[in-house]
C-alpha positions in Angstrom: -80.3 -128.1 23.2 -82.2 -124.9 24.1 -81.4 -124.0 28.1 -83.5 -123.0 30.8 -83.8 -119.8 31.4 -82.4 -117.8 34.2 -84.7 -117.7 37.3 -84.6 -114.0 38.4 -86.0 -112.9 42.2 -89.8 -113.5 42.3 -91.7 -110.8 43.7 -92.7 -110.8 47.4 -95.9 -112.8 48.1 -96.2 -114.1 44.1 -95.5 -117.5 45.6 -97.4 -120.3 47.3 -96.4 -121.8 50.2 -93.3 -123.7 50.4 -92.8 -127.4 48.7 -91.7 -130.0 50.9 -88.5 -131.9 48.9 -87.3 -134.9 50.8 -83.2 -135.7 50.0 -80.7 -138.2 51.6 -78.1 -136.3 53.2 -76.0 -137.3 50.0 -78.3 -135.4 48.3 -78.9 -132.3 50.4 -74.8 -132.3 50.7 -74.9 -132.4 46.7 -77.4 -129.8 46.0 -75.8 -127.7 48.6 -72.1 -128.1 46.8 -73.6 -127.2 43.0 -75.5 -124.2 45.0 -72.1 -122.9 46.4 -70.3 -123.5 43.4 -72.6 -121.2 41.5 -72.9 -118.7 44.6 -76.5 -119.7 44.7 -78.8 -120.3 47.3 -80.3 -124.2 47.9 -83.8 -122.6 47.3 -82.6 -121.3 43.8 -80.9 -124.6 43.0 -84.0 -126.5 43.7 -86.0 -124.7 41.7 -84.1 -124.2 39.3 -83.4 -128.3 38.7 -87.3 -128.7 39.4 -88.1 -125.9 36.0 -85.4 -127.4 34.1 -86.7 -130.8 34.9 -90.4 -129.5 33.9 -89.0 -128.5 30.5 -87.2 -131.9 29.6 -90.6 -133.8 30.7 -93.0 -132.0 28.6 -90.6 -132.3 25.9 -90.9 -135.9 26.7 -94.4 -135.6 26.4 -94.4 -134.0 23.1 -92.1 -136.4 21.5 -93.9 -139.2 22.7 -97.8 -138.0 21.3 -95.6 -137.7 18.0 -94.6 -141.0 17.3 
């Protein structure tokens, strides 16, 4: 399985504005304990689940228009 590779620091005004994400506090408390573990921020977490999750649906896509 190939990963996902590392999210560095994005350059200052590269972005767009802010997604809005809406969690359960299970979830927010979740997110926030993977984030910690890996000294991470919640933003980086996020978006790193949300690139990673990009890259297994288009390889969804692609095995799907195969068969």
């Amino acid at each position: 399985m190939k990963n996902v590779s590392i999210a560095r620091r994005t350059a200052k005004g590269v972005t767009t504005k802010p997604l809005g994400v809406r969690l359960t506090s299970d979830e927010v408390n979740e997110v926030e304990g993977y984030a910690e573990k890996l000294e991470r921020s919640r933003a980086w977490f996020l978006r790193f689940l949300i690139l990673r999750g990009l890259a297994d649906y288009k390889r969804e896509l692609a095995s799907k228009s195969i068969h």
